[in-house]
N, C-alpha and C positions, 0 to 999 in steps of 0.2 A: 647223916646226909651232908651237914654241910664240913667234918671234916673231911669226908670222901673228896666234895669239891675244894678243899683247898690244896688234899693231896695233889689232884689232876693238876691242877692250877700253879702250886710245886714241882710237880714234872715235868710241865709244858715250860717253864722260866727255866730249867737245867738244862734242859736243849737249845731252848734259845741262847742259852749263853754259848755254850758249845756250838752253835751257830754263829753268832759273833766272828770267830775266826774267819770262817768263810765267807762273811763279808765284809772282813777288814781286809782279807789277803784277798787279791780278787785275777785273775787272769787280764796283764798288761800287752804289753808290746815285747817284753820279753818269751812268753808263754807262744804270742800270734808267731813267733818267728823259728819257734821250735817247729823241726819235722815231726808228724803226729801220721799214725794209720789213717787209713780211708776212712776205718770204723768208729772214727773217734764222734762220738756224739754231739749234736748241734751246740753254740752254747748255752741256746735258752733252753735244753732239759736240765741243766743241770741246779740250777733255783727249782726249778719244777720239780724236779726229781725229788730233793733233797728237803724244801718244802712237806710235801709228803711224807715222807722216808720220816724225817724229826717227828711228826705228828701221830707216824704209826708208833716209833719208839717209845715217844711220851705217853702213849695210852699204856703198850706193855711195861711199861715201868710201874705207871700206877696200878695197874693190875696186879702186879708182884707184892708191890706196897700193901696194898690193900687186901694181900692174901694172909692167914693166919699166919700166926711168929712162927716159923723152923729154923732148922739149922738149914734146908734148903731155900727158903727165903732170904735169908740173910745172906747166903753165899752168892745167890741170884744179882742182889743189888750190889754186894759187893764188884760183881762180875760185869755189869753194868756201868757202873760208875768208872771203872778201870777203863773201860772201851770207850765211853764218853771222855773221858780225855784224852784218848789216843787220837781221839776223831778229831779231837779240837785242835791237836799239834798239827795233823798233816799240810791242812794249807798255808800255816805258818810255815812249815818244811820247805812247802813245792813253793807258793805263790812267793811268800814271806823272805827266806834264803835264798831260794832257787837251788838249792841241793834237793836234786833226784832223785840220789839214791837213798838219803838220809830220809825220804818223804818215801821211797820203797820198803826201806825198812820198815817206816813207822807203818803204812799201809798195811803190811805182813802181819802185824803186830797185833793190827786192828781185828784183821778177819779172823784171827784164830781166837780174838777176845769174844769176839762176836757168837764165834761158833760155839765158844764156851757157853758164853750166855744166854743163847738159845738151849741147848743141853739142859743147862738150870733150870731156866724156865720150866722146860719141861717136865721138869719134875712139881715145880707150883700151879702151874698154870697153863692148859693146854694155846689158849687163844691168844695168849701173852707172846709164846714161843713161836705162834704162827704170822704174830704181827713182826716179829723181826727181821722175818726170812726176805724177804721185799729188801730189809737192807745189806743182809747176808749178799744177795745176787747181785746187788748196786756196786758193793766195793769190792765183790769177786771183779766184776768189770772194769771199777776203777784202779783196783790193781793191776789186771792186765795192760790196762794203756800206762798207767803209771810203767812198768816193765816195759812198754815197745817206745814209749816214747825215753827210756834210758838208752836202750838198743839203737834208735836211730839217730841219737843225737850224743853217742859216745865222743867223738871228737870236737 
């Protein structure tokens, strides 16, 4: 029992640190002055969101963790851990650099780790796989505005 909780309690501190970026880089006066779709989300979902989003992560991590040894366990966290730090580049990217498209990239990079890692999952742990999807759709989204807002502020 109690090293199940310090696994959790390990998981929950690797997102929070991959959280850290997104509240050192933070949306200034350069961001307020970029052209942004109508669609683009208020800014207080976006702690909100992400908030969440970390919290479901952290539990499918520890879930994975705490599934018996495989070769798909292992590949799982591996898979995991590669998208946790993509995550943590981007708002270094966007907010941090202010490069775009190097923050599109990285974004791109994200979703397909993610998507991986759901797959994985899936094959350890169904409920693991379904806590990620939340974030799967979150940076489907944030890659599309990431993408209209390059589009509208090409010049």
């Amino acid at each position: 029992m109690l090293g199940s909780l310090l696994a959790l309690l390990a998981s929950l501190m690797l997102v929070g640190l991959a959280a850290t970026t997104g509240a050192r880089f933070r949306p200034d006066g350069w961001y307020r002055e970029l052209s942004k779709p109508s669609w683009t989300p208020p800014n207080i979902a976006f702690p909100i969101a992400w908030g969440i989003l970390y919290l479901l992560m952290a539990i499918a991590a520890w879930r994975i963790y705490m599934a018996d040894d495989s070769a798909w366990r292992s590949a799982s966290l591996v898979a995991y851990a590669l998208q946790l730090l993509v995550n943590a580049a981007w708002s270094w990217l966007f907010f941090g650099r202010k490069q775009i498209v190097a923050a599109l990239v990285d974004i791109m990079v994200l979703l397909a780790l993610i998507t991986i890692a759901i797959a994985l999952f899936f094959q350890v742990n169904n409920l693991a796989a379904w806590l990620m999807v939340p974030y799967w759709l979150w940076v489907a989204l944030a890659l599309a505005l990431n993408a209209t807002i390059f589009r509208l502020n090409k010049a």
